[in-house]
C-alpha positions as a Markdown table, in Angstrom:
| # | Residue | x | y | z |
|---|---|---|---|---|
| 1 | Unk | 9.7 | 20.0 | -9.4 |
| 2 | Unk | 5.6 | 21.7 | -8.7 |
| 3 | Unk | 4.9 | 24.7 | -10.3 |
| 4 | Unk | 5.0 | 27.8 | -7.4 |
| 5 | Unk | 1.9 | 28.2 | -6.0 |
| 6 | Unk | -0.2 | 31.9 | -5.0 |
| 7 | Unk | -0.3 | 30.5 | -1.6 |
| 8 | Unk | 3.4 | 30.2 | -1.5 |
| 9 | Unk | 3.8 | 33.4 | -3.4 |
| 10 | Unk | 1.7 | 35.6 | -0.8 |
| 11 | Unk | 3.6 | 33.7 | 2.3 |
| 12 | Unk | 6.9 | 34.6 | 0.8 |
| 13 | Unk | 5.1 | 38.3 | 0.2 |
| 14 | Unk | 4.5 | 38.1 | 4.0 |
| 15 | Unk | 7.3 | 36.8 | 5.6 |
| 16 | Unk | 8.9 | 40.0 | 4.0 |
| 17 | Unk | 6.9 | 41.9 | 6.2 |
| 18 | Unk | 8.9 | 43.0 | 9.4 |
| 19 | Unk | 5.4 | 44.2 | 10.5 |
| 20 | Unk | 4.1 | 41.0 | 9.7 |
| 21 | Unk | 6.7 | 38.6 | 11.5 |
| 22 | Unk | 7.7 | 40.8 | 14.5 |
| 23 | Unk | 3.8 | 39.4 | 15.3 |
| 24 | Unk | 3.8 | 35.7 | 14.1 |
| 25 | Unk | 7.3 | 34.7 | 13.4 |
| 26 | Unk | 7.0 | 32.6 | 11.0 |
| 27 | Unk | 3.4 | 30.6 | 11.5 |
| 28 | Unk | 2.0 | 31.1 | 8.2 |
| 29 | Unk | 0.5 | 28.4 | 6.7 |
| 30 | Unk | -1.7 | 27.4 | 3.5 |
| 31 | Unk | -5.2 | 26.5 | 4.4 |
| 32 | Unk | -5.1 | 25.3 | 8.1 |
| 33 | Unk | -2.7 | 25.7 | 10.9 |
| 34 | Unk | -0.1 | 22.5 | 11.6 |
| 35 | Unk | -1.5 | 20.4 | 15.0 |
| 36 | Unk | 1.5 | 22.3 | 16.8 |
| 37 | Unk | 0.3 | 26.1 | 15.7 |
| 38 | Unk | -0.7 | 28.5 | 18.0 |
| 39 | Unk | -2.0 | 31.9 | 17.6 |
| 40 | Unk | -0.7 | 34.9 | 16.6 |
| 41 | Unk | -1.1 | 32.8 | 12.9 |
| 42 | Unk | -2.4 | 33.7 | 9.5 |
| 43 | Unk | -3.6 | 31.4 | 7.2 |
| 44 | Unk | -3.6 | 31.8 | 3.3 |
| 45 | Unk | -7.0 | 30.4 | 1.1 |
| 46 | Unk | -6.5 | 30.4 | -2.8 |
| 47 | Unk | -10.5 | 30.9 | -3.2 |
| 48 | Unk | -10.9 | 31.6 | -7.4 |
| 49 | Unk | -8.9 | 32.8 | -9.8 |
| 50 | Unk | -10.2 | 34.1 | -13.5 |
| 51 | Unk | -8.1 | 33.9 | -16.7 |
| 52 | Unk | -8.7 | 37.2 | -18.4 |
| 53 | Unk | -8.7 | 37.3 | -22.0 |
| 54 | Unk | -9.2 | 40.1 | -24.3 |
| 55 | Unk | -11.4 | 39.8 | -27.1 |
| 56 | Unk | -8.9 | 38.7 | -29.8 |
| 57 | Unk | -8.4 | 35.7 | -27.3 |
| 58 | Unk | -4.6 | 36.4 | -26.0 |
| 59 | Unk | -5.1 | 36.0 | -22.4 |
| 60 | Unk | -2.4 | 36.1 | -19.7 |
| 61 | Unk | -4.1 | 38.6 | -16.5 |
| 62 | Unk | -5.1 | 36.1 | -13.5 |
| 63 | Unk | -7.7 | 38.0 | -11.3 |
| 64 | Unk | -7.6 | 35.8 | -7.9 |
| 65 | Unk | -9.5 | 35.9 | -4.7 |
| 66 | Unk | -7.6 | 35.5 | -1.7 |
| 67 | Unk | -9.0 | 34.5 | 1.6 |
| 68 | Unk | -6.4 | 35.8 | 4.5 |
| 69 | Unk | -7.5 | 35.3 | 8.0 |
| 70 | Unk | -5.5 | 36.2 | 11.1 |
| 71 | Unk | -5.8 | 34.6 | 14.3 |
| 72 | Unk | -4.8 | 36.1 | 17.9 |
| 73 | Unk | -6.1 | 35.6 | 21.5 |
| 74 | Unk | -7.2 | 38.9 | 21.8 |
| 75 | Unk | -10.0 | 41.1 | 19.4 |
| 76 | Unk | -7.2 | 44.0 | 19.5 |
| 77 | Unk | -4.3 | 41.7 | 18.6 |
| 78 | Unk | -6.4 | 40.5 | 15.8 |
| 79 | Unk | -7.2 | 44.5 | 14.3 |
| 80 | Unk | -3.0 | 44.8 | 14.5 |
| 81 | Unk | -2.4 | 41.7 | 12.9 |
| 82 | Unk | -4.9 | 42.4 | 10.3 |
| 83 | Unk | -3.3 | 46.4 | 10.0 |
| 84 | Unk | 0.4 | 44.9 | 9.7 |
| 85 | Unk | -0.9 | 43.0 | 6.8 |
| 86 | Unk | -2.5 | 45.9 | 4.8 |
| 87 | Unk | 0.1 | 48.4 | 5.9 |
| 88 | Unk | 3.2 | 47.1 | 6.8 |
| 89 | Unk | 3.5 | 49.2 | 9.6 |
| 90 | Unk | 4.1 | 52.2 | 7.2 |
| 91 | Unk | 1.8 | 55.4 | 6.0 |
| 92 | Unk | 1.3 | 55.3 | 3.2 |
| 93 | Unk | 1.3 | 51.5 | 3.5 |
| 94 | Unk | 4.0 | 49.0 | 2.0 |
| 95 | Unk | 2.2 | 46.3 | 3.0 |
| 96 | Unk | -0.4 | 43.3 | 1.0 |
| 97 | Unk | -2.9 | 46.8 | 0.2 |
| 98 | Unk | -1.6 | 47.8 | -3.0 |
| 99 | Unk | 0.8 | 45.8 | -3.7 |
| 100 | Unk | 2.8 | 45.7 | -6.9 |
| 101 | Unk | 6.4 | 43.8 | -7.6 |
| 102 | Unk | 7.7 | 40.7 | -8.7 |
| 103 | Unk | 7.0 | 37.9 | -6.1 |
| 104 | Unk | 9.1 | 34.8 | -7.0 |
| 105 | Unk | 8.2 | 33.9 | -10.2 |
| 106 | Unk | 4.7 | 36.0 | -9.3 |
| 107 | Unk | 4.4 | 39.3 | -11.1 |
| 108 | Unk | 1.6 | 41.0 | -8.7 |
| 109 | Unk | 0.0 | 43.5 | -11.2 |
| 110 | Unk | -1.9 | 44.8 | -8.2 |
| 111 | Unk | -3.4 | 43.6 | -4.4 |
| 112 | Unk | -6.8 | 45.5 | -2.9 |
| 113 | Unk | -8.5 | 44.4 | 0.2 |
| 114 | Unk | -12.5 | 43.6 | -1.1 |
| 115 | Unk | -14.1 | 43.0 | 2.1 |
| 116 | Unk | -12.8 | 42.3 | 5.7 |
| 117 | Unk | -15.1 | 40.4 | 8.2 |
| 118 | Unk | -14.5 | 39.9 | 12.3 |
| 119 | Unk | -14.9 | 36.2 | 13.9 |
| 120 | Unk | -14.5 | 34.3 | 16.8 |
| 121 | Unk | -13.7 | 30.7 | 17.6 |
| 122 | Unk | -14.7 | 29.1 | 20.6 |
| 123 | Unk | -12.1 | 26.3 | 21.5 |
| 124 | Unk | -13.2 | 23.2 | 22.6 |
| 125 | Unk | -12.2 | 22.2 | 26.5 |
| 126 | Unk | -11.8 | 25.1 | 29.1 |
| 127 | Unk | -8.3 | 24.6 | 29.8 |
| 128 | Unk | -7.9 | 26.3 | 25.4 |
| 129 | Unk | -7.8 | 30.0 | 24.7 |
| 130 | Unk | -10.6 | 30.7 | 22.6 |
| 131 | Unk | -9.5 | 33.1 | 19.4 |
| 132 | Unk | -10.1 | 35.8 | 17.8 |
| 133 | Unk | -9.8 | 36.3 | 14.1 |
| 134 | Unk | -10.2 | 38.5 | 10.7 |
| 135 | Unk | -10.9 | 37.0 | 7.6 |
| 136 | Unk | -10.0 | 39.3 | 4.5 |
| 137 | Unk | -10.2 | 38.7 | 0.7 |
| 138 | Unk | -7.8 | 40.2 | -1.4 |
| 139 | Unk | -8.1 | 40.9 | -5.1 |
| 140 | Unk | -4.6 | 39.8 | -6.5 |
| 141 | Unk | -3.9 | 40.7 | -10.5 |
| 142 | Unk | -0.8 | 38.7 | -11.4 |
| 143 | Unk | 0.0 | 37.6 | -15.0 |
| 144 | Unk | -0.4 | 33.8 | -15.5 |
| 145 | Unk | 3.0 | 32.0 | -15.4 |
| 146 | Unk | 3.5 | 30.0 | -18.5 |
């Protein structure tokens, strides 16, 4: 049996999410969307992740960066994707933003959004949609499963 994976633990985070799924169902997906995907979809990038250690050497705090990108035919659809994500539909927000709780086999110490960016992607033939998306890294803390 593989060790669990962030990817899988931030899906599983996710698909928790009524916000979340009462947009994509469930059509999110490690790294790149399965040939049969369509938007509404989010996809889930592992991009670093630091081992902390303190200065008598015991280590044990993972600091990770995590690329999540929505995709959605529309700009707007895209913003309340995006907002699901970070809030869970709730104020104050439940959602990915601040997160802390035990995640499978994932204790989340804590989950901030860094930086979120806009994009577009032109699809190739005129009969395609073309899609709009937000890409946002997230800072996860979770302590390293041994």
């Amino acid at each position: 049996m593989s060790e669990p994976t962030l990817e899988q633990a931030v899906r599983a985070m996710l698909l928790s999410f009524d916000a979340v799924t009462d947009l994509v169902g469930q059509t999110i997906r490690p790294d790149i969307l399965d040939r049969a995907d369509n938007p509404p979809a989010i996809l889930i990038q592992v991009e670093d992740e630091i081992i902390a250690e303190d200065i008598e050497g015991r280590g044990g705090l993972v600091t990770a960066t995590v690329t999540i990108e929505v995709l959605h035919y529309t700009r707007l659809g895209s913003r309340q994707l995006e907002q699901a994500i970070r809030t869970n539909g709730t104020d104050p927000g439940t959602g990915l933003q601040g997160y802390v709780g035990l995640v499978g086999q994932f204790d989340v110490r804590g989950s901030s959004l860094a930086r979120r960016k806009p994009f577009f992607v032109e699809r190739q033939t005129d009969e395609d949609r073309d899609w709009y998306g937000i890409a946002c890294q997230y800072t996860i803390d979770y302590q390293e499963i041994t």
